[in-house]
DSSP file (Angstrom, degrees, kcal/mol; ACC not computed):
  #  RESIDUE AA STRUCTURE BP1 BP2  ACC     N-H-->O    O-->H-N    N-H-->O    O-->H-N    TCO  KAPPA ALPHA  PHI   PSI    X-CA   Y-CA   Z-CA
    1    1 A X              0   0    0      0, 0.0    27,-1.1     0, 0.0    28,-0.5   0.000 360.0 360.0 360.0 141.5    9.1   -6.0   13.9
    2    2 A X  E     -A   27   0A   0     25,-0.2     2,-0.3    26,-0.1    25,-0.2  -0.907 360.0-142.8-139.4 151.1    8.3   -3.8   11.1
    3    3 A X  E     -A   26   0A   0     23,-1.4    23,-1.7    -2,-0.3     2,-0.1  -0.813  15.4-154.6-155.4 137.4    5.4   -1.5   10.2
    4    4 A X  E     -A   25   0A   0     -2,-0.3     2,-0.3    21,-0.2    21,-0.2  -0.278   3.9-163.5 -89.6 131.1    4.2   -1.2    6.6
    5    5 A X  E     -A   24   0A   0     19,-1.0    19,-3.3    -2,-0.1     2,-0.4  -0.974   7.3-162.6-129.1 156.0    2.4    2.0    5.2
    6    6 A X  E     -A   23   0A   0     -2,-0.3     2,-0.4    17,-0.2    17,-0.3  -0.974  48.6 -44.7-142.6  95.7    0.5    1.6    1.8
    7    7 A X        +     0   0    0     15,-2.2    15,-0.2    -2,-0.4    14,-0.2  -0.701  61.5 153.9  58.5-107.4   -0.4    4.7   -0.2
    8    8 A X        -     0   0    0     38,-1.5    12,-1.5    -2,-0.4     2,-0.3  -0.266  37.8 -85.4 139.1-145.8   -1.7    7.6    1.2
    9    9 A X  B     -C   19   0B   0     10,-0.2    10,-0.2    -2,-0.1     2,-0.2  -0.997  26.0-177.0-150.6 169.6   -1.4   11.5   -0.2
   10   10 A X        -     0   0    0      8,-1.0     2,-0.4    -2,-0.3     8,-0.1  -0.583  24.5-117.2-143.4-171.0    0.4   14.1   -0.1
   11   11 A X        -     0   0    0      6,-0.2     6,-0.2    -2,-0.2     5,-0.1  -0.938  26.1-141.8-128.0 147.0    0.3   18.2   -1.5
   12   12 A X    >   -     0   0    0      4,-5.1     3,-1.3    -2,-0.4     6,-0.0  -0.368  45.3 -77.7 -93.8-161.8    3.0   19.5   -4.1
   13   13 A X  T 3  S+     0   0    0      1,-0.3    -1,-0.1     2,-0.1    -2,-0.0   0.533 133.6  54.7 -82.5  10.2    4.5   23.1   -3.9
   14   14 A X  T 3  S-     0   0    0      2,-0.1    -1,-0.3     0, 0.0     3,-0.1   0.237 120.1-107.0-115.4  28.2    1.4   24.4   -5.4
   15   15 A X  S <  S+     0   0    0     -3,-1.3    -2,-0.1     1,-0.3     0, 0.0   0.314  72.6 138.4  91.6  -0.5   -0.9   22.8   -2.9
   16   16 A X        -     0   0    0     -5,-0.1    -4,-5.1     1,-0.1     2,-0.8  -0.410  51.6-121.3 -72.7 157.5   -2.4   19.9   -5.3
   17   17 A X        -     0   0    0     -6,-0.2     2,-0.4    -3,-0.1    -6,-0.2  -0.798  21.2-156.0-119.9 135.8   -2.7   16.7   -3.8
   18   18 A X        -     0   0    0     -2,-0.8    -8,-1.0    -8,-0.1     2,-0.1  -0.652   7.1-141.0-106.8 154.3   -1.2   13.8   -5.0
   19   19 A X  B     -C    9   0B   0     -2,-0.4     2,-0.3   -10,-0.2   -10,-0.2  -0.634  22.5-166.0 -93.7 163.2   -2.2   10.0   -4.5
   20   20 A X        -     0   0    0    -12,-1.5    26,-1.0    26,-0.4   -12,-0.2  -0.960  21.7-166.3-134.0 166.4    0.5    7.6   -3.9
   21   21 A X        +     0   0    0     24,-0.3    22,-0.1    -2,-0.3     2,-0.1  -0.146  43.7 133.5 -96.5  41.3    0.7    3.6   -4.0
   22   22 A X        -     0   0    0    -15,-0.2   -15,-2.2   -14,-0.1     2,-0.4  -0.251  48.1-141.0 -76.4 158.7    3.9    3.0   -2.5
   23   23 A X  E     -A    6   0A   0     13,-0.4    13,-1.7   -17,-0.3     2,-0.3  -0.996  19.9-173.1-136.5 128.8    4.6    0.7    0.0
   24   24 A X  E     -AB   5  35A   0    -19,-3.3   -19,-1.0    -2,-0.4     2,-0.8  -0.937   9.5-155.7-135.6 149.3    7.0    1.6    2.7
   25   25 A X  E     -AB   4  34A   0      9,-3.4     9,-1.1    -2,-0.3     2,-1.1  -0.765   2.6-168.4-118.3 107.3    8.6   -0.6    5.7
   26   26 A X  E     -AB   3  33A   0    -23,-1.7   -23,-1.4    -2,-0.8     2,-0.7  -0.786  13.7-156.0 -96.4 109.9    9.8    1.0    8.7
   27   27 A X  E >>> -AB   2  32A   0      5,-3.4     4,-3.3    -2,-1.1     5,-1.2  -0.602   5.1-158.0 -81.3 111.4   12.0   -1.9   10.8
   28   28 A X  T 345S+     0   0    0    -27,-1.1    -1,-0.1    -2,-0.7   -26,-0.1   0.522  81.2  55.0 -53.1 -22.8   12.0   -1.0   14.1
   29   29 A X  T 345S+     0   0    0    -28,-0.5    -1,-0.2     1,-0.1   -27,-0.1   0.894 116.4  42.4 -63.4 -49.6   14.9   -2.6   15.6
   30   30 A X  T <45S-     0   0    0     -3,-0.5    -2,-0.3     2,-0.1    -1,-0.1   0.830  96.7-130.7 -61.9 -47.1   17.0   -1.0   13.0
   31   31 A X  T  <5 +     0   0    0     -4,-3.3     2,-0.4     1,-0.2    -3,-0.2   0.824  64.5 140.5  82.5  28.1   15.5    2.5   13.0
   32   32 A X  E   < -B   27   0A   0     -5,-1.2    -5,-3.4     2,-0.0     2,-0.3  -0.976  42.4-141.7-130.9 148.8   15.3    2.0    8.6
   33   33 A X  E     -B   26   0A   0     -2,-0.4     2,-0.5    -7,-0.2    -7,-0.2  -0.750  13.7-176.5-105.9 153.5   13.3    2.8    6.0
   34   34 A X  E     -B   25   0A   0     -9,-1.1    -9,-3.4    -2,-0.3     2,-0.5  -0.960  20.7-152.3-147.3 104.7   12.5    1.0    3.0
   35   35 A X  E     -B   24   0A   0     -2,-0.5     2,-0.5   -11,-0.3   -11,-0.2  -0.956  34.3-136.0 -97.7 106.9   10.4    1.8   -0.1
   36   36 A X        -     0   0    0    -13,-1.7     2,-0.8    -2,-0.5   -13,-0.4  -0.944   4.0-137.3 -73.8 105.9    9.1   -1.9   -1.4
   37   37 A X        -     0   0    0     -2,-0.5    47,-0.3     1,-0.1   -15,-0.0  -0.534  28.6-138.5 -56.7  68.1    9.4   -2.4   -4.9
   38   38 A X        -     0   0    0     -2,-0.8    47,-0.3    45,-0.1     4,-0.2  -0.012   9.9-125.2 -55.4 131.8    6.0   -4.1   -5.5
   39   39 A X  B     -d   85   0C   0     45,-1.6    47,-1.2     2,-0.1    48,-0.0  -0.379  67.5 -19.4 -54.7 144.5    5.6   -7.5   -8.2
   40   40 A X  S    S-     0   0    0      1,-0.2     2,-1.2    45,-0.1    46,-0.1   0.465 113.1  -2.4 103.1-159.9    3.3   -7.4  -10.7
   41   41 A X        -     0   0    0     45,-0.1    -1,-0.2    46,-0.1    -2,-0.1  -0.388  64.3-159.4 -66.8  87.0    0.1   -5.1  -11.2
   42   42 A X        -     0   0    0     -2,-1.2     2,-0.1    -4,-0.2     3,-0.1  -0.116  19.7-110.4 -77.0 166.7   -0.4   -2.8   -8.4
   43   43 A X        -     0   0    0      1,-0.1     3,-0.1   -22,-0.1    -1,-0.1  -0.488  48.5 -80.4 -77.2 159.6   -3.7   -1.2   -7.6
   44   44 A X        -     0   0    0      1,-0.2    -1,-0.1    -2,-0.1     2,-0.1  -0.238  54.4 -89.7 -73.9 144.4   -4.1    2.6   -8.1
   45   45 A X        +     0   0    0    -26,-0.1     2,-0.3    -3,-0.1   -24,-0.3  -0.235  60.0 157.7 -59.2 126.0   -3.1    4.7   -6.0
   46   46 A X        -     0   0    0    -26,-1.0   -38,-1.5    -3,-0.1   -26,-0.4  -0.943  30.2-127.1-163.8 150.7   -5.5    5.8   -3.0
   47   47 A X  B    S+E   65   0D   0     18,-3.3    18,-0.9    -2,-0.3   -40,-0.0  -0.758  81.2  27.7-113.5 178.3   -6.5    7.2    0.4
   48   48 A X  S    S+     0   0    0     16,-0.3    16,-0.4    -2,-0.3    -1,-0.2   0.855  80.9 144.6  53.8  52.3   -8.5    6.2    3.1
   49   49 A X        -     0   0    0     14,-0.2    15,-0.3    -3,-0.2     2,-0.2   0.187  45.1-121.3-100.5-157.7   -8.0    2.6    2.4
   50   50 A X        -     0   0    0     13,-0.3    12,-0.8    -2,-0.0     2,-0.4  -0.923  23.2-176.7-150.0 139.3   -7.7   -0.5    5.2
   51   51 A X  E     +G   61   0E   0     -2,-0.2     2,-0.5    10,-0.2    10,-0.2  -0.996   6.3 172.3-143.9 145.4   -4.9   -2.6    5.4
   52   52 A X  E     -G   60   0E   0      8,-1.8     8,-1.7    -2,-0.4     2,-0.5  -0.982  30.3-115.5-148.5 152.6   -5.0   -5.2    7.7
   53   53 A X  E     -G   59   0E   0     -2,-0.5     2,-0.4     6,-0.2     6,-0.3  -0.630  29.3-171.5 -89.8 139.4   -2.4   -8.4    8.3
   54   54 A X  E >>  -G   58   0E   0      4,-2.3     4,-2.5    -2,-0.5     3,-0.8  -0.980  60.7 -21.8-137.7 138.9   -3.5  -11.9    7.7
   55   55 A X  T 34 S-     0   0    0     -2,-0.4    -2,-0.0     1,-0.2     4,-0.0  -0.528 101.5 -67.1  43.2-103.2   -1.7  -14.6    8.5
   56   56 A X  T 34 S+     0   0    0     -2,-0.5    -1,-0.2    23,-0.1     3,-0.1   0.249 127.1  33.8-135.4   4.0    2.6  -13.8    8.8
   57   57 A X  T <4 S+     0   0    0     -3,-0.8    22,-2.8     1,-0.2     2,-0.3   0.618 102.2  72.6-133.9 -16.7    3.4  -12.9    5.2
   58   58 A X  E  <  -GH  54  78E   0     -4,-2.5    -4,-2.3    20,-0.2     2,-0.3  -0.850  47.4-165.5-134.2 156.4    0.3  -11.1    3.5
   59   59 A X  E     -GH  53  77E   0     18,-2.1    18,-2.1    -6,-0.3     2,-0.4  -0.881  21.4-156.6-111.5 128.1   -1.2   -7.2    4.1
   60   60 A X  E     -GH  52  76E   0     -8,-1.7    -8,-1.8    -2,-0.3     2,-0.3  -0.999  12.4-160.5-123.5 128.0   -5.1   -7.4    2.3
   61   61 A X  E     -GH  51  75E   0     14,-3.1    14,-2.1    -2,-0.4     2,-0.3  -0.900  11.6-174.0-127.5 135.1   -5.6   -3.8    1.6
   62   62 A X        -     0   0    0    -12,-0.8    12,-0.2    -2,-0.3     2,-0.1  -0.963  35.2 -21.8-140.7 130.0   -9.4   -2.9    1.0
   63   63 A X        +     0   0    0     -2,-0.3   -13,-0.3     8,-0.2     2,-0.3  -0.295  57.8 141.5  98.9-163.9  -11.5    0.6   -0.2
   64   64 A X        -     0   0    0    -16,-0.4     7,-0.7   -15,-0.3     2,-0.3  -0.891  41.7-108.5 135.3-142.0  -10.3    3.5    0.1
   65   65 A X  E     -EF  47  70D   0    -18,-0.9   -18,-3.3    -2,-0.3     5,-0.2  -0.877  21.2-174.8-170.3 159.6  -10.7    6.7   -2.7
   66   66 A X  E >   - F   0  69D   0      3,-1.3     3,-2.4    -2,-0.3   -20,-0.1  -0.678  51.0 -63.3-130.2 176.1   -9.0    8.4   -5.0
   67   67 A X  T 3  S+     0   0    0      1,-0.2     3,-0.1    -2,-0.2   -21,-0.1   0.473 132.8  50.7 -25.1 -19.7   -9.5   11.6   -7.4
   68   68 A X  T 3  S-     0   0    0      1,-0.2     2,-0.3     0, 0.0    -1,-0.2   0.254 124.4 -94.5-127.8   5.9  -12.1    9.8   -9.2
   69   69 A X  E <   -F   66   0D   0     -3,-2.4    -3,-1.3     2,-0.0     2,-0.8  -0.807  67.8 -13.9 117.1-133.8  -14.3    8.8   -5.9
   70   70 A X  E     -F   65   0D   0     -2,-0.3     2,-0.4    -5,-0.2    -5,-0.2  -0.827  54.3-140.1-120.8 148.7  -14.4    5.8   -3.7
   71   71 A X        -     0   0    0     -2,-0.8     2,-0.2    -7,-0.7    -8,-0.2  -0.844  15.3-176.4 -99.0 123.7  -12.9    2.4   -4.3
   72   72 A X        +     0   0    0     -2,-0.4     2,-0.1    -9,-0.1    -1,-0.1  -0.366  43.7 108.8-128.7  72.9  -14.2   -1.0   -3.5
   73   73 A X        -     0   0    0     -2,-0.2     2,-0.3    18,-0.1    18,-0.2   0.024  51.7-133.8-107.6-139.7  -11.7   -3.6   -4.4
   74   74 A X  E     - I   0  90E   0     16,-0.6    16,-3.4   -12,-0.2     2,-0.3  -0.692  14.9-159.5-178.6 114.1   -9.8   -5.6   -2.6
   75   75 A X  E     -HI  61  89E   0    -14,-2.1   -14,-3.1    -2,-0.3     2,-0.5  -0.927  18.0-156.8-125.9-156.9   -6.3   -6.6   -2.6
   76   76 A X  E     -H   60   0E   0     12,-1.5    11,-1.5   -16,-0.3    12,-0.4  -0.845  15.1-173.3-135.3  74.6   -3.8   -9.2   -1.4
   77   77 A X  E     -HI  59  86E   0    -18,-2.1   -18,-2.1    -2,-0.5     2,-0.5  -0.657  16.0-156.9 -98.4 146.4    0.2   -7.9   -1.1
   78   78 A X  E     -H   58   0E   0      7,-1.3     7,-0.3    -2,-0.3   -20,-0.2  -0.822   3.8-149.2-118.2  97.7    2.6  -10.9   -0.3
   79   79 A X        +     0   0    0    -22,-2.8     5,-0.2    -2,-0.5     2,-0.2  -0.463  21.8 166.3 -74.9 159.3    5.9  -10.5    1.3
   80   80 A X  S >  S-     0   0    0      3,-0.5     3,-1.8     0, 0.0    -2,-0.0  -0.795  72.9 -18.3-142.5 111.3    8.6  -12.9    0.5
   81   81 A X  T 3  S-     0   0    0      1,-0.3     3,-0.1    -2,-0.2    -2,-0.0   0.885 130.2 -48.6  52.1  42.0   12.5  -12.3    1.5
   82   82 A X  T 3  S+     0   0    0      1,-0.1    -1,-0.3   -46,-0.0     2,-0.1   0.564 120.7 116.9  72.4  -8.8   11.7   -8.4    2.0
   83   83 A X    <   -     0   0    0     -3,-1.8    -3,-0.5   -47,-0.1     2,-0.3  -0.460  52.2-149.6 -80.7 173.4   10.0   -8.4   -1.3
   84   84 A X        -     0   0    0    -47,-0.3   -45,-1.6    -5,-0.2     2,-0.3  -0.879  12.0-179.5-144.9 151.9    6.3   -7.8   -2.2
   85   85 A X  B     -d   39   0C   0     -2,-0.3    -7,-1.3   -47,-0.3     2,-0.7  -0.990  32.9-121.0-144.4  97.7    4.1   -8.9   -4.7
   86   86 A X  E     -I   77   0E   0    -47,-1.2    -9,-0.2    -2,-0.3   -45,-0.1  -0.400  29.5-173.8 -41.9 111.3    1.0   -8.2   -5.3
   87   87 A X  E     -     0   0E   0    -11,-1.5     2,-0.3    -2,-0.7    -1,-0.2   0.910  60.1 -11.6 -75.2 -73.4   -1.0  -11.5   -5.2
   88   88 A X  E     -     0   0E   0    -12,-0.4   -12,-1.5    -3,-0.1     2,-0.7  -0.995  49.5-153.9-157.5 134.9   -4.2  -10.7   -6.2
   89   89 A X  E     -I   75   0E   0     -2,-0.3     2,-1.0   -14,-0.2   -14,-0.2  -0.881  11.9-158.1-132.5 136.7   -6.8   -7.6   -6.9
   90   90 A X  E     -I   74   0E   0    -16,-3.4   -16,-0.6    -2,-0.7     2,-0.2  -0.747   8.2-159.9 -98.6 111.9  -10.2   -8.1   -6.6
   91   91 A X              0   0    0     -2,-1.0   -18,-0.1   -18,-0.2   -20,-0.0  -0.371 360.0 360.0 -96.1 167.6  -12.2   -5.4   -8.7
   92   92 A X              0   0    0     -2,-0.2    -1,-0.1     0, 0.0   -19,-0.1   0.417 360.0 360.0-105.2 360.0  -16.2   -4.7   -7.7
């Protein structure tokens, strides 16, 4: 059993906040973590998104906002072997 976190933001040492679009996998049995190198374009980097799991393999990550306001696209990350790949991004 694993659970996946998908961007989120953080502050540097002078208090700006930065967005990130990392994907990271904590496996719980193990107690480790994991930074997942994502396939292929990923989407910009964001907070206040949705991520939700659909079917056993894929995360479909929707909204969220960044520095430059709020985002309403939609994509599709696809694990394989511990990998992910970005699938598909759906722009508005």
């Amino acid at each position: 059993m694993n659970i996946v976190t998908i961007g989120g933001t953080g502050r540097d040492s002078t208090g700006n906040i930065t967005y990130f679009n990392d994907v990271v996998c904590f496996n719980l049995p193990n107690k480790t973590v994991e930074r997942i190198e994502v396939e292929g374009d990923a989407w910009t980097a964001r907070k206040g998104h949705t991520a939700c799991l659909y079917g056993r393999n894929e995360i479909v990550i929707f909204g969220g906002s960044d520095s430059e306001g709020v985002k309403k696209d939609i994509g599709i990350l696809a694990f394989s072997d511990g990998d992910g790949m970005l699938r598909e991004v759906f722009q508005e």
